[in-house]
N, C-alpha and C positions, 0 to 999 in steps of 0.2 A: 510383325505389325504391332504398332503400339496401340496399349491400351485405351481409347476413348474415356472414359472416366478418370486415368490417370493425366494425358492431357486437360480435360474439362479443369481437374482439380489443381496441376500446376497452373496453366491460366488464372484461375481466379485467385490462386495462391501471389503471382506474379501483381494481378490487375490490385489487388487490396495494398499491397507494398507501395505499389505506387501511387497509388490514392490518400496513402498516410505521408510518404513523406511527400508530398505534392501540400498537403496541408500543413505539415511541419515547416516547409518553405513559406506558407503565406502566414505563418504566425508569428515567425521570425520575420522576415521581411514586415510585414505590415505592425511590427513594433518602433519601428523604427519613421514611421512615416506620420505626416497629416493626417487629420480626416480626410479630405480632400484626397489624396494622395491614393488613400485604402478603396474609396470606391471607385473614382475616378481609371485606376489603373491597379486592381487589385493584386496583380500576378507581376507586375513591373519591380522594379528596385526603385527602394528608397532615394529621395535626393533631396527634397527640402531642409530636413533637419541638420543633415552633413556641408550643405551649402550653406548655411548658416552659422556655421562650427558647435553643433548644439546635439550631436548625435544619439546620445541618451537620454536627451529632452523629457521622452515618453516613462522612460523605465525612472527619471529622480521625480515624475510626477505622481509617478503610483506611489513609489517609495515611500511620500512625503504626506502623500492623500490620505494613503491608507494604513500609515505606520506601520509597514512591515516592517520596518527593524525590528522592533517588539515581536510581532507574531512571528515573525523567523526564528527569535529565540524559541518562543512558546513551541513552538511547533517540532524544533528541533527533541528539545525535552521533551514532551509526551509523545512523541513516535521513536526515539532510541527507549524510554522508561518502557513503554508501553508495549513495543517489539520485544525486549530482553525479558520482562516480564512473563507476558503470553508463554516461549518459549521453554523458560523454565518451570515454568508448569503444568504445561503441554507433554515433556520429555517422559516423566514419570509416569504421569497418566499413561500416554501411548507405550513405555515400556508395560506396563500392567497388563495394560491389553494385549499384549502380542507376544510375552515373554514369561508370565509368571503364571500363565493359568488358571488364572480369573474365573470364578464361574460364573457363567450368563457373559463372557466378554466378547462375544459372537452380536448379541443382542444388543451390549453394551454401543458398540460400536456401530449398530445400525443406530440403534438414538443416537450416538452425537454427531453420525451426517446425515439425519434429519435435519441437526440444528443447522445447515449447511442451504439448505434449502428453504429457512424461513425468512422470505422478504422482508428487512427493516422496515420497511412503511407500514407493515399489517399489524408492528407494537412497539410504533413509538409511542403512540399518547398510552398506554398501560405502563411503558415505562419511564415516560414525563410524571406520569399520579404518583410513582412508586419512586421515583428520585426525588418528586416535592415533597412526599411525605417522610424522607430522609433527609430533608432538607442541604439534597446535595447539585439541585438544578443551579445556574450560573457558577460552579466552580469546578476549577480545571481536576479536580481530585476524583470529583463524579463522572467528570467527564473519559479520566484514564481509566474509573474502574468500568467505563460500557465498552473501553474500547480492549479490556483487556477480554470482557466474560463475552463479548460477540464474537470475538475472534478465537476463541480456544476451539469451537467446533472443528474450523478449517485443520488447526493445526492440529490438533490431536490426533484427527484423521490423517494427515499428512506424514505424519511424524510413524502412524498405527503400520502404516505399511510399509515404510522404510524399516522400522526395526524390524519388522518380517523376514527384511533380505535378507540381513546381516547373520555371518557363520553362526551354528550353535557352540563348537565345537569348542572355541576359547571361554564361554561361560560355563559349559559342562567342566572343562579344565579346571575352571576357576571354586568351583564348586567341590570339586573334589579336592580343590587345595584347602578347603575349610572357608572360602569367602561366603559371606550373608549373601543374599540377595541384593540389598544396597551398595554393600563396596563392589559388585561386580558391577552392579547399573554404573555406579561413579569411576571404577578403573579400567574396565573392560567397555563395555559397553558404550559411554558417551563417548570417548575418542575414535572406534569407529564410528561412531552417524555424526561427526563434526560434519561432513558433508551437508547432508541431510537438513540438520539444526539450523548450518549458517544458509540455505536455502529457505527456508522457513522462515527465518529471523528478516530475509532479504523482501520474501513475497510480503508481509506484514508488515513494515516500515512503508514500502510503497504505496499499499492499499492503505495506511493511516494519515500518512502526507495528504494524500488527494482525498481526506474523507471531508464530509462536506454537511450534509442533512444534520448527522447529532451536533455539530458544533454549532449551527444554526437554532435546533431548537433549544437546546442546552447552555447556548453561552449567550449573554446577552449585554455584557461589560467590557468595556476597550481591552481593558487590561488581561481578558483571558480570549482573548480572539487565535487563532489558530490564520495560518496563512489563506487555508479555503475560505474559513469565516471572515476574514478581513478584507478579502477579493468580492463577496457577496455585499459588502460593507461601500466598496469603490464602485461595485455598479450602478449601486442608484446614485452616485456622485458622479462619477466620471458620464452618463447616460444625459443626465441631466445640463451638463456644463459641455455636453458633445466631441467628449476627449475620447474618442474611439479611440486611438491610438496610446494613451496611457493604458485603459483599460487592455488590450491587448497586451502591451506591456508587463498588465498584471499578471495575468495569464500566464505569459512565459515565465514570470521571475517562480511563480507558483511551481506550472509543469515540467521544466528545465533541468533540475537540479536531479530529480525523480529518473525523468530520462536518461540521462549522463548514468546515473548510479546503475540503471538498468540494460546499457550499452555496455558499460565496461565489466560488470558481472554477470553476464546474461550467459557465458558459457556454462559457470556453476551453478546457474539456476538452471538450465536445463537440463545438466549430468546429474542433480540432487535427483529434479522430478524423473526423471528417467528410471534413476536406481530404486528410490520409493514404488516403482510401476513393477518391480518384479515379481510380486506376490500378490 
């Protein structure tokens, strides 16, 4: 007899799946559509636009509204600068911690997933006062260094368990060959957790794309908008002018891209986090 709590759990494992892409359906459909269209028949297929021959109507309205081009660049650069960044300074650190013997790196390591655990909203304005008074609020530079020092907790951590897994046995080797500590992190070491790294480099690209609150209170000039920032930007436009349908538009051009990267890499994000789980 099967287990009742493993039913209970596949069930709502199954009902979630299909609740999301149920919603991925109407946000792609209902880009494509009128207002009219979006309430009137929510869950229907689009036709007014495509009967019109004007089928991306919605998405060259966000486009154009809201200058994504621009922020598409932007965004591009400060979430590849800003993932590659975190990363390699994440690696060492979490080599430290789990590999070289660190004293207090027991402790170490319980503080930085602490930092794991501290809601953004409880210090953004201390770090609004502390970026005005570096006079680094409205630019994209102040903007990479919060998104590199908020994000090193996750990773460090991520990273602290992974080099856990990883054999001692080739470092021991290496060590007795006469290697430092360094060249074995640099030739031993980082090629096995390529896994690991490019898992980590993958979760934090993602989570920086879709970041939303610090580009809002931190950027406040066309020219340093971020794709979320610029979406925040077309809803009180599109809201206003009743283009529910761009504004959805927006949406997708934003969450789209994210998804796909996370569809087609989503085996070796799971085989990373997996291996990181062994110790």
């Amino acid at each position: 007899m099967r287990n009742p709590l493993r039913l209970a759990g596949t069930a709502f494992i199954w009902l979630f799946t299909a609740i999301n892409v149920l919603l991925l359906y109407w946000l792609i459909s209902a880009s494509f559509k009128t207002p009219l269209e979006i309430f009137r028949d929510p869950f229907g297929l689009p036709r007014t636009w495509f009967e019109r021959g004007e089928p991306f109507r919605n998405f060259r309205y966000a486009w154009d509204q809201a200058e994504f081009g621009h922020a598409f660049l932007v965004t591009v650069i400060m979430t590849a600068a800003a993932s590659v960044t975190i990363v390699l300074l994440s690696a060492p650190a979490a080599y430290a911690l789990s590999r070289l013997g660190v004293r207090g790196s027991g402790p170490l390591t319980s503080f930085i997933a602490i930092g794991m655990g501290i809601p953004i909203q409880t210090v953004i304005i201390p770090l609004f006062a502390g970026m005005a008074h570096l006079k680094l609020t409205n630019s994209l530079f102040g903007l990479f260094l919060l998104y590199v020092a908020l994000s090193l907790p996750f990773t460090v951590f991520l990273l602290t368990g992974f080099f856990r897994t990883l054999p001692e046995e080739l470092e021991e080797a290496a060590a007795l060959d006469g290697a430092s500590p360094l060249r074995t992190f640099v030739s031993v070491t980082l090629p096995l957790a390529r896994a690991g790294m490019i898992t980590a480099l993958i979760l934090n690209a993602i989570g920086l794309w879709n970041e939303t609150l610090l580009a809002i209170v931190f950027i406040q000039e066309n020219a340093g908008f971020t794709l979320a920032r610029a979406l925040f930007t077309l809803y009180g436009a599109a809201t206003y002018q009743s283009e529910y349908g761009g504004l959805i538009a927006g949406v997708a051009i934003v969450v789209l891209p994210m998804l796909a990267l996370y569809i087609l890499l989503a085996r070796r994000i799971i085989s990373g986090l997996t291996l990181g789980a062994g110790k």
